[in-house]
C-alpha positions as CSV (number, residue, x, y, z in Angstrom):
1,X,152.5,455.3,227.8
2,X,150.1,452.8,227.3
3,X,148.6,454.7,224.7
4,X,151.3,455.2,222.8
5,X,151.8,451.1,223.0
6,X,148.8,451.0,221.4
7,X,149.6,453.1,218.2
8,X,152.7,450.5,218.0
9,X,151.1,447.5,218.0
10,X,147.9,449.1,215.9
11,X,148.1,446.5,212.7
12,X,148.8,448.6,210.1
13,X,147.4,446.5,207.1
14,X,145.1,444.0,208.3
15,X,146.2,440.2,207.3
16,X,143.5,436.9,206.6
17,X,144.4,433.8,208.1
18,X,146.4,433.3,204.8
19,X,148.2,436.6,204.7
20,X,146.4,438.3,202.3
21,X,145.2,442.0,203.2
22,X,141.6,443.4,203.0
23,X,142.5,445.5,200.3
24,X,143.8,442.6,198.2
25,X,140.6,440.7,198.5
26,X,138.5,443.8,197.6
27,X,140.0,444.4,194.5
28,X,140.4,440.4,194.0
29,X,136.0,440.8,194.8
30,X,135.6,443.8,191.9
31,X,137.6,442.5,189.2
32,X,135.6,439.0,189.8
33,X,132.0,440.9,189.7
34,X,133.2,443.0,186.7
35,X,132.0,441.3,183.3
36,X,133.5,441.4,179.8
37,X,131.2,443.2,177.0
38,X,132.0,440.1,174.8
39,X,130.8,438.1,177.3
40,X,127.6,440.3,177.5
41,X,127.6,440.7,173.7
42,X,127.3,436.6,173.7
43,X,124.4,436.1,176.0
44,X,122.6,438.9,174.2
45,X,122.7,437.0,170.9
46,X,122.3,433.6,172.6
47,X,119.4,434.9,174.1
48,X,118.0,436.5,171.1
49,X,118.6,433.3,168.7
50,X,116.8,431.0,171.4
51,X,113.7,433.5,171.2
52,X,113.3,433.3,168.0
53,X,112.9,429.4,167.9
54,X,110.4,429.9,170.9
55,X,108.0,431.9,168.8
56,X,107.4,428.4,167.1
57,X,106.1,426.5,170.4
58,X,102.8,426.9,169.9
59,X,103.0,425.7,165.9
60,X,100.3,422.8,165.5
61,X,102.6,420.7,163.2
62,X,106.9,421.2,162.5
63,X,106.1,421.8,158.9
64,X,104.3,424.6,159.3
65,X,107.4,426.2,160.6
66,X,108.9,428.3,158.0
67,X,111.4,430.9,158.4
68,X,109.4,433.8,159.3
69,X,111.0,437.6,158.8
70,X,108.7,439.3,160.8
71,X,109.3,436.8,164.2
72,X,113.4,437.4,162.9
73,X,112.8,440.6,163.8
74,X,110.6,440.8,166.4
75,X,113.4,438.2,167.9
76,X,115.9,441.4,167.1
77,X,113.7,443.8,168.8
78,X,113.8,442.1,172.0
79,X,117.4,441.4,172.1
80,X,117.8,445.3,171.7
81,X,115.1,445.5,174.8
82,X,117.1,442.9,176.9
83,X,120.5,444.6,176.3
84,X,119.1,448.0,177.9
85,X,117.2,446.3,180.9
86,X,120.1,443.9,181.5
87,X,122.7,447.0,181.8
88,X,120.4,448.4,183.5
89,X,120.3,446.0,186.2
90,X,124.3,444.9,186.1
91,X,125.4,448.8,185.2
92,X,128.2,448.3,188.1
93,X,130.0,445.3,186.4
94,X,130.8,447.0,183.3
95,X,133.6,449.3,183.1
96,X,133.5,452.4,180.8
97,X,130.7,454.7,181.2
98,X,130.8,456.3,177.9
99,X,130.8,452.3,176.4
100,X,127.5,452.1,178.9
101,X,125.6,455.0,177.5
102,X,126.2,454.0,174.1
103,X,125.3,450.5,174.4
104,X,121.9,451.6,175.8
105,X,121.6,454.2,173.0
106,X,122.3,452.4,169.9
107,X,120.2,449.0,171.6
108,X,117.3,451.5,172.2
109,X,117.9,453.4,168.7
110,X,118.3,450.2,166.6
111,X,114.7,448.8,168.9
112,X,112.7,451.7,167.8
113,X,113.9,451.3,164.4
114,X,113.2,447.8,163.8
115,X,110.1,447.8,165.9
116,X,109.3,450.5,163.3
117,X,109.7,448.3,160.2
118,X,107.7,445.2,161.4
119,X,105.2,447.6,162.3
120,X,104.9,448.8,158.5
121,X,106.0,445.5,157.3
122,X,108.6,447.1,155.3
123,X,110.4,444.1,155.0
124,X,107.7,441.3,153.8
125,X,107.0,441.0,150.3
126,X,104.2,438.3,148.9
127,X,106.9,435.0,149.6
128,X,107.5,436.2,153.2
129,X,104.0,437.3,154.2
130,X,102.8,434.4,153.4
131,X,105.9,432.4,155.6
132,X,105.0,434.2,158.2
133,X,101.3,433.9,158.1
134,X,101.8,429.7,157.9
135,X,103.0,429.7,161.9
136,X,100.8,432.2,162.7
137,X,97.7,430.4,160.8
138,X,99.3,426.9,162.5
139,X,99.5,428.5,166.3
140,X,95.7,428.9,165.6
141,X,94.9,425.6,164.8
142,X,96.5,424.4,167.5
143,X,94.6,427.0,170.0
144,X,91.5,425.9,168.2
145,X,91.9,421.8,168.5
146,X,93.4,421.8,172.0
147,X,91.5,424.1,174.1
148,X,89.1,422.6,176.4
149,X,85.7,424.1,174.8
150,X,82.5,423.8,176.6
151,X,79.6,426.0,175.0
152,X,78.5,425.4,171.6
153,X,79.0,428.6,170.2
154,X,82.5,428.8,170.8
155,X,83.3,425.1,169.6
156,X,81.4,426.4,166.3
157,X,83.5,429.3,166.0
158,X,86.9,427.1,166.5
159,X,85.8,424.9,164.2
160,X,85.2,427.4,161.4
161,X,88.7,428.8,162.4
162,X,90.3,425.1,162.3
163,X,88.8,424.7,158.6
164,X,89.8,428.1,157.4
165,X,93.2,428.1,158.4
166,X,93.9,424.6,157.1
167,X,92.5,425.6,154.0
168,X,94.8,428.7,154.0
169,X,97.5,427.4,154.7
170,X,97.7,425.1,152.1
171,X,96.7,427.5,149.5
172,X,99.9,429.5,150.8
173,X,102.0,426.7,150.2
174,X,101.0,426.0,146.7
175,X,101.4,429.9,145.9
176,X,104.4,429.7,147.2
177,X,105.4,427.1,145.2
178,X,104.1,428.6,141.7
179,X,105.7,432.1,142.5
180,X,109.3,430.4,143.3
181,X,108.3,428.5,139.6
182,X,106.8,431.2,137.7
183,X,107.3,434.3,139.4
184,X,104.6,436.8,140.8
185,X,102.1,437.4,138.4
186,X,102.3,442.0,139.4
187,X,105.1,443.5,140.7
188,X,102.9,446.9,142.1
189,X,101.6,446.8,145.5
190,X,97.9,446.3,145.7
191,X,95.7,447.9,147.9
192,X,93.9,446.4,151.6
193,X,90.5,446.2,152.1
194,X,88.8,447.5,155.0
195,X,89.5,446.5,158.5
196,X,85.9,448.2,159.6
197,X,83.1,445.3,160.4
198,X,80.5,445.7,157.8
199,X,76.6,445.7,157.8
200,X,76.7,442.0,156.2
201,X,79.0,440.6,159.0
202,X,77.4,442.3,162.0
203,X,74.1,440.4,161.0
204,X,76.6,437.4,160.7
205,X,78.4,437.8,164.1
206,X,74.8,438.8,166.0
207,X,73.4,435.7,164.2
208,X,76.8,433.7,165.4
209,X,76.7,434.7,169.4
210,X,72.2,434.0,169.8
């Protein structure tokens, strides 16, 4: 008897103190969780176009900072890295699994591709090289004249670094200037030298670090 009491008064869909059931709220809490892709398509690029301008913090002076292609895409690059390791870590607040997997494809795919052509610098031609080396040339000025410095040696080197970057940086500006006047003076690329440390500047560096 009392046992069958107890199935009748057995609530049959729970109610909150506001009459809502369990169920309601659970699907109220997913559908709150759950994110929009345009919503993660927008902190992706916001993310990606604040990067960029935080490649310039280290820039010794604002007019060094020219648009540079190869921080563009190395800006790029990690956007594509953030949008896998984001899903990644929020995979349950996106609907669509097939949507999921092709995100993280196509973010890793385009990566590797574009990681691929600021490794060869397929991009830079003479103009852009040289806006790209001006930051990085600045960024080591900057190291050079800021950090605190204590033996000789390394002061010296600085120093030498300080002078040489200044100088190239304003002989990059001024080419830059003649090309966009009077054009490059060859259109075929033109071979590097040697990365390899020679006999000359091994007697140089030994002499440098006595």
């Amino acid at each position: 008897m009392f046992q069958g009491c107890a199935r009748t008064f057995r609530p049959q869909n729970p109610q909150t103190p506001h009459g809502i059931g369990r169920g309601e709220i659970m699907e109220h809490s997913k559908q709150t969780m759950s994110m929009s892709w345009g919503r993660f398509a927008a902190m992706i690029a916001v993310s990606t176009f604040i990067m960029f301008f935080l490649m310039y913090q280290l820039v010794y002076s604002l007019d060094h900072a020219l648009f540079s292609a190869n921080r563009a895409v190395a800006s790029l690059v990690m956007g594509c890295t953030m949008s896998v390791v984001m899903l990644a870590f929020m995979w349950q607040m996106y609907k669509g699994m097939a949507t999921k997997i092709a995100v993280v494809v196509v973010a890793a795919l385009a990566g590797v591709i574009l990681l691929a052509l600021n490794r060869r610098q397929a991009l830079i031609d003479d103009v852009r090289f040289m806006q790209s080396m001006i930051p990085h040339h600045s960024i080591a000025i900057n190291n050079a004249r800021k950090a605190e410095i204590s033996d000789p040696r390394v002061r010296e080197l600085a120093d030498k670094i300080i002078e040489s970057q200044v100088r190239e940086i304003e002989e990059m500006k001024r080419l830059i200037d003649d090309i966009g006047r009077n054009g490059e003076r060859a259109t075929a690329p033109l071979p590097a030298r040697s990365t390899e440390v020679t006999p000359e500047m091994e007697r140089e560096i030994r002499e440098a670090v006595k």
